[in-house]
C-alpha positions as CSV (number, residue, x, y, z in Angstrom):
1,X,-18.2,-28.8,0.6
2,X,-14.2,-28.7,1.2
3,X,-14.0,-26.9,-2.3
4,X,-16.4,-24.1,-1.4
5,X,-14.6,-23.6,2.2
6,X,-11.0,-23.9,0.1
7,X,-12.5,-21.2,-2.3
8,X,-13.6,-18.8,0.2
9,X,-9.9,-19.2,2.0
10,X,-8.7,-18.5,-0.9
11,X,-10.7,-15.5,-2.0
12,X,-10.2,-14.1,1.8
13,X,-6.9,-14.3,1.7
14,X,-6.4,-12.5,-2.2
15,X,-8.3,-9.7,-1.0
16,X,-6.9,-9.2,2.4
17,X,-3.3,-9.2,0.4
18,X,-4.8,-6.7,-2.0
19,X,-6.1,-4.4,1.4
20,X,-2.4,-4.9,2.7
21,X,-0.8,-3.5,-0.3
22,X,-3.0,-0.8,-0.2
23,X,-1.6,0.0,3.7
24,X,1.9,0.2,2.1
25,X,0.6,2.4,-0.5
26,X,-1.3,4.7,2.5
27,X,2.3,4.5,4.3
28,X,4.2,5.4,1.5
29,X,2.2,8.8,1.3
30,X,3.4,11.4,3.9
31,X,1.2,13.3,5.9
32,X,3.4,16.2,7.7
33,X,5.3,14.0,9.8
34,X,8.2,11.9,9.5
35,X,7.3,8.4,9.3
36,X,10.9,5.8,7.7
37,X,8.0,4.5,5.4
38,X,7.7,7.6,3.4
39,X,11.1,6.1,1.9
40,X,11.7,3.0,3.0
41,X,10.1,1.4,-0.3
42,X,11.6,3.9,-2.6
43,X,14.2,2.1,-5.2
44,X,17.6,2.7,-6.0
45,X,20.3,2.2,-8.5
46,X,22.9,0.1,-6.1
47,X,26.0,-1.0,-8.4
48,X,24.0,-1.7,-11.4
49,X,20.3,-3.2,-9.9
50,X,17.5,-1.7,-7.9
51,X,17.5,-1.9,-4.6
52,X,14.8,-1.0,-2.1
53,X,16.6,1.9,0.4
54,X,15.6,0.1,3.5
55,X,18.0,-3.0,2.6
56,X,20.7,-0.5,2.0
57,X,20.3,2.1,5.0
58,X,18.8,2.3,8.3
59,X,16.3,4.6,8.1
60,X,15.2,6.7,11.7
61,X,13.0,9.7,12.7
62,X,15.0,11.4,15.4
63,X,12.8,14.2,15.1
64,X,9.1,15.1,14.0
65,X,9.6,16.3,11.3
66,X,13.6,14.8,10.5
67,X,14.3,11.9,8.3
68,X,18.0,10.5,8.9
69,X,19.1,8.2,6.2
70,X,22.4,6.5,7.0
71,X,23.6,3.8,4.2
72,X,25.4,0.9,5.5
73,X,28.0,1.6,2.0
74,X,29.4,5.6,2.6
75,X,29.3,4.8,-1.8
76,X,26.0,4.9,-2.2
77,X,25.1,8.2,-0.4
78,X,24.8,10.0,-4.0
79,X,22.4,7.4,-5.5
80,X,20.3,7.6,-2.4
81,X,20.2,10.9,-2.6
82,X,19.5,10.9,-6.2
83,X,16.8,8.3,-5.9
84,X,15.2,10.9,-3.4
85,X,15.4,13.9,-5.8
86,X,14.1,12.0,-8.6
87,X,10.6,10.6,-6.4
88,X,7.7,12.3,-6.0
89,X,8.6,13.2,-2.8
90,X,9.1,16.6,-3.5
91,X,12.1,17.0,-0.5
92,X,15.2,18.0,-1.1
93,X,18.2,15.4,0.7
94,X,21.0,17.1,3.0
95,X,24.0,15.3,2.9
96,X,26.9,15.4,4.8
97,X,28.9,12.9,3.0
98,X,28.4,9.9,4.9
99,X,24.7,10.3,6.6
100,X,21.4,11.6,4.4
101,X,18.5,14.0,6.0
102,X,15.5,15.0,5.1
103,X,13.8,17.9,6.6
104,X,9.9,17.3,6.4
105,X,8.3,20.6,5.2
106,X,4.6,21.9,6.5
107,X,2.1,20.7,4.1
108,X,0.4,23.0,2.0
109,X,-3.7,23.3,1.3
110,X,-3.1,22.3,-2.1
111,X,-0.8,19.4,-1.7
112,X,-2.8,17.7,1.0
113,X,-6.0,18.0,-1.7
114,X,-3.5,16.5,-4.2
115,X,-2.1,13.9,-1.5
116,X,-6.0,13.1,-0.5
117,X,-6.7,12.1,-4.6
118,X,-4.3,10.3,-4.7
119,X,-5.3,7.7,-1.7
120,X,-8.6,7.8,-3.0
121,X,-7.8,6.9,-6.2
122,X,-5.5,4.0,-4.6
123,X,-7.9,3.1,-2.1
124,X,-10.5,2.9,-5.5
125,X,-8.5,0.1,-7.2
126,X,-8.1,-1.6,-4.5
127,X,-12.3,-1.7,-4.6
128,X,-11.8,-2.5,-8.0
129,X,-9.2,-5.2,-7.6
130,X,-11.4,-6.8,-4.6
131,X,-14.7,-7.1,-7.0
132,X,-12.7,-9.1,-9.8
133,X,-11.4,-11.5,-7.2
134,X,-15.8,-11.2,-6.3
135,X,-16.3,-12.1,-9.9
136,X,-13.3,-15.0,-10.5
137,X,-14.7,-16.5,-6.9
138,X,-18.5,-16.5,-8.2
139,X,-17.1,-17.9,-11.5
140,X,-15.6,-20.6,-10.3
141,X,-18.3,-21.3,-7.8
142,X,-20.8,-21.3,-10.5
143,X,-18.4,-23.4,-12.7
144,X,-18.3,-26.1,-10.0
145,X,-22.2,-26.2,-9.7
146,X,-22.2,-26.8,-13.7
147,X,-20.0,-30.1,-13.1
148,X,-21.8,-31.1,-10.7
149,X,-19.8,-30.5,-7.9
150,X,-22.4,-28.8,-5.7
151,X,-25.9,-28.2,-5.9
152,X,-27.8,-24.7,-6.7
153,X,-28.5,-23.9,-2.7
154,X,-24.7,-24.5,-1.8
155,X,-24.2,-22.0,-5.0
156,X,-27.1,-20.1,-3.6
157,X,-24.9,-20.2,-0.1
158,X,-21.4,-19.8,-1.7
159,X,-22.6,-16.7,-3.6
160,X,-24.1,-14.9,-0.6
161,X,-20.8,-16.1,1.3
162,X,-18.5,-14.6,-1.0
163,X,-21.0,-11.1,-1.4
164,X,-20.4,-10.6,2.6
165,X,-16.6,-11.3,2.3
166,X,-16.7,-8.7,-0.2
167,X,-18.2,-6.3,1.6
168,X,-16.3,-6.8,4.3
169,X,-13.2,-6.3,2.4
170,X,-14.6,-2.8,0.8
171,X,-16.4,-1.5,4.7
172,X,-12.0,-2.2,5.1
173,X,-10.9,-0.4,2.4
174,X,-13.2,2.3,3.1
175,X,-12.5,2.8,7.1
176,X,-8.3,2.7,6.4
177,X,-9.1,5.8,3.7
178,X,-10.9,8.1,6.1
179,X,-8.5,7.6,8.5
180,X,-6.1,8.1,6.0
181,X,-7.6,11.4,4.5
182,X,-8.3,12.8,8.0
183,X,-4.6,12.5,9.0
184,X,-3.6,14.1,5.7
185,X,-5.8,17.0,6.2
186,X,-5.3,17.6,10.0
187,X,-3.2,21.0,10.1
């Protein structure tokens, strides 16, 4: 019974992680307003590695729709700025040589329809990603029934178990992308 509580821990915890990566994602897509984690995850070349910008600059929103990027290093104002241009971001940086901003433009029709696929299509792997940790979890449930481990009700049990945590997970997955989509297409 301590393997089948362990298993459904486990499995609760791989697809809460996989829902949390998806928030990031979500975060990561900018909606009209200025949020730091539009950028905050974007990578740049810092003296020969990548380096996520929010270990290299403190990253604010003084205004609604500002972006104020100050590095930490004055050198590494042209890679950030560079690593900006070169995202899908589709902003263009203004520098002043020692402090980075970016100027949040109104969002047109067409890019919030192209900003909406694109969290549906993240928020749809994430589905997919939570049903194969479904399948490994009934796998190895049904593997442990086969050695003997537990009997065909507990498997019975477990299966049903790990059904609800799944649909949990998805009725998640589904409320964070119309809450998503609504704030991308709200004028």
């Amino acid at each position: 019974m301590a393997d089948i509580e362990l298993l459904l821990e486990e499995t609760q915890e791989s697809m809460d992680t996989a829902i949390e990566a998806m928030k990031r994602s979500f975060a990561g897509v900018r909606t009209g307003k200025a949020a730091p984690a539009l950028v905050e995850g974007l990578m740049v070349e810092y003296y020969g590695a990548q380096t996520r910008l929010r270990d290299m600059a403190s990253i604010t929103a003084p205004e609604p729709r500002l972006l104020v990027i100050q590095p930490w290093d004055q050198s590494a104002v042209k890679s950030i700025e560079k690593a900006i241009l070169g995202s899908s971001l589709g902003i263009s940086p203004v520098t002043d040589g020692r402090v980075i901003r970016l100027p949040i433009p109104e969002l047109s029709e067409e890019r919030r329809k192209d900003l909406s696929r694109l969290v549906h299509k993240r928020a749809e792997e994430t589905r997919v990603e939570i049903r194969a940790l479904r399948r490994d979890a009934n796998e190895t449930a049904k593997k442990a029934q086969k050695a003997s481990k537990t009997t065909e009700d507990e498997l019975t049990a477990m299966t049903k178990d790990i059904q609800e945590l799944t649909d949990a997970s998805i009725a998640q997955v589904d409320a964070l992308l119309g809450k998503k989509d609504a704030e991308l297409m709200q004028v």
